[in-house]
N, C-alpha and C positions, 0 to 999 in steps of 0.2 A: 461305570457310574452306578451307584447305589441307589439312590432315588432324586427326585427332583420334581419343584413345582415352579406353577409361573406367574407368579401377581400379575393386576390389570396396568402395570409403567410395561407390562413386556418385558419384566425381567426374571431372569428365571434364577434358581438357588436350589441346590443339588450339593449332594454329597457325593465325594473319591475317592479312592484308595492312592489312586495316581499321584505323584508328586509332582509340582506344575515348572513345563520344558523350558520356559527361559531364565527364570529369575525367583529367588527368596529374600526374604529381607527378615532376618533375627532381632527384636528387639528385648533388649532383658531392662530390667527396670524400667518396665513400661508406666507405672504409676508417675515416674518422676519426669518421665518425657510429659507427659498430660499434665503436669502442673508446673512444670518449667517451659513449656514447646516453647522455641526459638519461633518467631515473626507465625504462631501459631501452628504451622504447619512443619512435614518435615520429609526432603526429598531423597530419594535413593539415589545413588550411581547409576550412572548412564546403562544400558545392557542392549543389546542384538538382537534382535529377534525381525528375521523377513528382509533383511538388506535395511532397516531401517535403526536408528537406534530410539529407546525409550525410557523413562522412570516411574517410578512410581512417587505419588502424591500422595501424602498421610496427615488428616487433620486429626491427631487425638481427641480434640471435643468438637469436633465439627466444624466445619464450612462456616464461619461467621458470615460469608457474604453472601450466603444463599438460606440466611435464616436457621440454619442445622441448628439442633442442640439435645442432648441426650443422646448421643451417637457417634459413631467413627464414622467419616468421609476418606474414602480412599478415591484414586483415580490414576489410567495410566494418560500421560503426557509425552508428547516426540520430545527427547533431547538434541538433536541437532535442528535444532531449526533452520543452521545456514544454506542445509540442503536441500532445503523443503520451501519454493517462492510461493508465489500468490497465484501462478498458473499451474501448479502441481498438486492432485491430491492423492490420499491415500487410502484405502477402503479397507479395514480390517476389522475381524472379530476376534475379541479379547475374553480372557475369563480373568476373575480376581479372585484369591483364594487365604482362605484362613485355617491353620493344622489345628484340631480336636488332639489335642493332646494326650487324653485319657483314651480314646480310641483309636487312634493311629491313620484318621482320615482328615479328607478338607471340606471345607464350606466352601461350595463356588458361586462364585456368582458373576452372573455374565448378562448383557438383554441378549433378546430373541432377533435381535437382526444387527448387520454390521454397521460401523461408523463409519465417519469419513474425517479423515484428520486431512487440513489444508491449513495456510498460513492465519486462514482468520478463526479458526477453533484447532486449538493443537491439543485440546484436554478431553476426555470423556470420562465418565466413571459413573461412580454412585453416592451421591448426598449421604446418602443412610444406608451404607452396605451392611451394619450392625448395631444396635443398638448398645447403649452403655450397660444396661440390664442384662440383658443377654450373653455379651461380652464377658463380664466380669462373675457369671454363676458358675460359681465352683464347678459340678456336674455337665457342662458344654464343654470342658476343658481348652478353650481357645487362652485362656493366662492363668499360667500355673508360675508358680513362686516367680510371679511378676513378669514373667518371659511370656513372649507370644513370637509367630511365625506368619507372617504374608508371601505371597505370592503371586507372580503373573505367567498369563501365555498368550502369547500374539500368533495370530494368524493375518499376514497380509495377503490378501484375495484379489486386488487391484488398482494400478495406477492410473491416473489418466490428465496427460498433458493437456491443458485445455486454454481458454484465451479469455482474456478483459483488459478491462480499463479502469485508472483510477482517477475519477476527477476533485480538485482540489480548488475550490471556489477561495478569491482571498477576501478575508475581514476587512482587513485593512487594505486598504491600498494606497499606491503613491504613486505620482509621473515624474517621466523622466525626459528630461531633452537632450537632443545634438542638434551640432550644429555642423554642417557642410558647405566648405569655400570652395565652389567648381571655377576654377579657371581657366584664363584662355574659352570658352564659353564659346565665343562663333568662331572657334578653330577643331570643335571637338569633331570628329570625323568615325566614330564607331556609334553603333544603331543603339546603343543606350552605356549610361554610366553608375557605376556603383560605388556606393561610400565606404568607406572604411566600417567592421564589424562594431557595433555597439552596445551596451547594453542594459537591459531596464526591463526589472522585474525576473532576475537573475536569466532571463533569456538572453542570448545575442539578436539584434536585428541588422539591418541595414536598407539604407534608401537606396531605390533604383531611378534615375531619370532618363528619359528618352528624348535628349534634346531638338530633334522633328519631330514628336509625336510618332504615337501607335496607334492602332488600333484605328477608331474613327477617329481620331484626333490627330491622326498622320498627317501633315504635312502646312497643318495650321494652329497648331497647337503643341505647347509641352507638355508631356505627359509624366508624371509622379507617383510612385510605390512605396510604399512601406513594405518590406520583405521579411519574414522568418528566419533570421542564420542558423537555428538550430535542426536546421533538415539531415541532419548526420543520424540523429535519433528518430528511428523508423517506429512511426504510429503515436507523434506525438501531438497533441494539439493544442492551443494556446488562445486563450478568448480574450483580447483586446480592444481599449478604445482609443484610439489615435488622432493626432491632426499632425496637418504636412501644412508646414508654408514656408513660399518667398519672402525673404524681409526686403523693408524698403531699408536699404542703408543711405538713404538721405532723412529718411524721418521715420515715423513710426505704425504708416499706413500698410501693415503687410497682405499678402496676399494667402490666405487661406478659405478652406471650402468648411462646411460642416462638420464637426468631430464623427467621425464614425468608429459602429463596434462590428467586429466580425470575427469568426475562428479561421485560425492560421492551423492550416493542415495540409496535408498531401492529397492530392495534387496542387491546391490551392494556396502555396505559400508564401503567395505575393497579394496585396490589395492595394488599391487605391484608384487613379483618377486618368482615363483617358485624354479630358479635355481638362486640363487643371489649370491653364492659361493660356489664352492666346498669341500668339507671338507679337500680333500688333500690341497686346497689352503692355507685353512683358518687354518689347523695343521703346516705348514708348517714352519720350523725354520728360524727366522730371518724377517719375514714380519712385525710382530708384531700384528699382528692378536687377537692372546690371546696370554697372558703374564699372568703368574701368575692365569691360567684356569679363567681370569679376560676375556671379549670381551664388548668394546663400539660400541655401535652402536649410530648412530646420523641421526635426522632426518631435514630436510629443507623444509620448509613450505610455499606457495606464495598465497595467495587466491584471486583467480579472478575473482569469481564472485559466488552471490547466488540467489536462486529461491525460497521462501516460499509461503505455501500456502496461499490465502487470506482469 
């Protein structure tokens, strides 16, 4: 290294003899790229460097979206992003380099501490890695008869698996119903019964009944759940407002308790209601409760929000 300084962003610019170890990118008619650039910007081919692959990012007149102007914005970027989730990052330090043509060296330029590329920043670089003034003075030799030469080199330093969550509150929401015909009802002889998978608010759920009650509600009471079907997906959780009721299938007085909200997670992937009717109620002639040792039970579904792991 020949020399080098370090502005107050922490980045440092030095000149090399060295040619840079992973990647070059030749441009010739550079002029015509900066006043044709495609969607403004313009990306290299994928390249290796650290077990990881990358590119390089070239705005000929600058980063429109970060205000640039009088300038080249370069940046390296992961190219494979399929391999790289939201629990995964990457720690490395980069240099970005421009060949002096007339002298047979490079402009490096790199910051003074590493990055960390993860799914939610996969880009670093530099806004103004050179100036259009600068750039284009005959005597710097970075574009001579319209050609210039870029460069990168990666060093990955390290990885590190780590853990979250992503929660996804909904704007809009909507509910959803089922409905459950338990029959045979005073023949049922297993300590609770569950409905077929349903679903609302792209989750599966399902209703649990305890036709003697659970809990404190054992043995005078029926007891009613609303349950989680998607407990297969480990760490996921699901913020819902629900209501469970008996219909009267004689008329239109059903039996429901307050709507409630709660998160459905692990351990906890069931809620609802120990004491949700009493049997005297629910036997009781003319409600219409069971008809024909028939009972529907119906559930109402609103999901407001979820959390998955990343």
């Amino acid at each position: 290294m020949d020399s080098a300084f370090v502005n107050k962003d922490a980045i440092a610019r030095s000149t090399s003899h060295v040619s840079p170890a992973h990647y070059v990118v030749k441009i010739k008619s550079f002029s015509f790229l900066a006043e044709k650039a495609v969607e403004v910007k313009y990306e290299s081919a994928a390249f290796e460097a650290g077990g990881y692959k990358w590119k390089l990012v070239l705005y000929p007149n600058g980063n429109e979206s970060k205000n640039v102007k009088d300038h080249i914005s370069l940046y390296l970027a992961m190219a494979d992003t399929n391999s790289l989730n939201f629990g995964l990052e990457v720690y490395a330090v980069f240099r970005l380099f421009l060949l002096d043509q007339n002298q047979d060296n490079y402009l490096v330029v790199q910051n003074a501490k590493e990055r960390r590329f993860n799914g939610l920043k996969l880009e670093w670089g530099f806004d103004q890695f050179i100036s259009h003034k600068a750039f284009k003075e005959a005597s710097n030799g970075y574009l001579v008869e319209d050609t210039c030469v870029f460069g990168a080199e990666v060093f990955v330093k390290e990885r590190n698996i780590g853990k979250g969550e992503c929660l996804s509150m909904e704007k809009f929401t909507y509910s959803s119903k089922y409905v459950w015909k338990v029959e045979n009802f005073s023949k049922l002889d297993t300590r609770y019964e569950e409905s077929q998978v349903f679903g609302a608010g792209n989750h599966k759920w399902k209703i649990v009944l305890y036709p003697r009650g659970n809990g404190c509600g054992d043995g005078d009471h029926l007891s009613l759940y609303l349950a989680l079907g998607d407990s297969t997906v480990d760490g996921i959780k699901v913020y819902a407002e629900y209501t469970l009721r008996i219909l009267d299938q004689l008329g239109a007085k059903h039996k429901s308790l307050q709507a409630a909200k709660d998160w459905f997670q692990s351990p906890n992937l069931t809620w609802g209601w120990t004491r949700f009717i009493s049997f005297s109620e629910l036997n009781k002639p003319g409600t219409g409760f069971l008809v024909n040792d028939v009972c529907v039970v119906e559930a109402e579904v609103t999901v407001l929000g979820t959390s998955e792991p990343l």
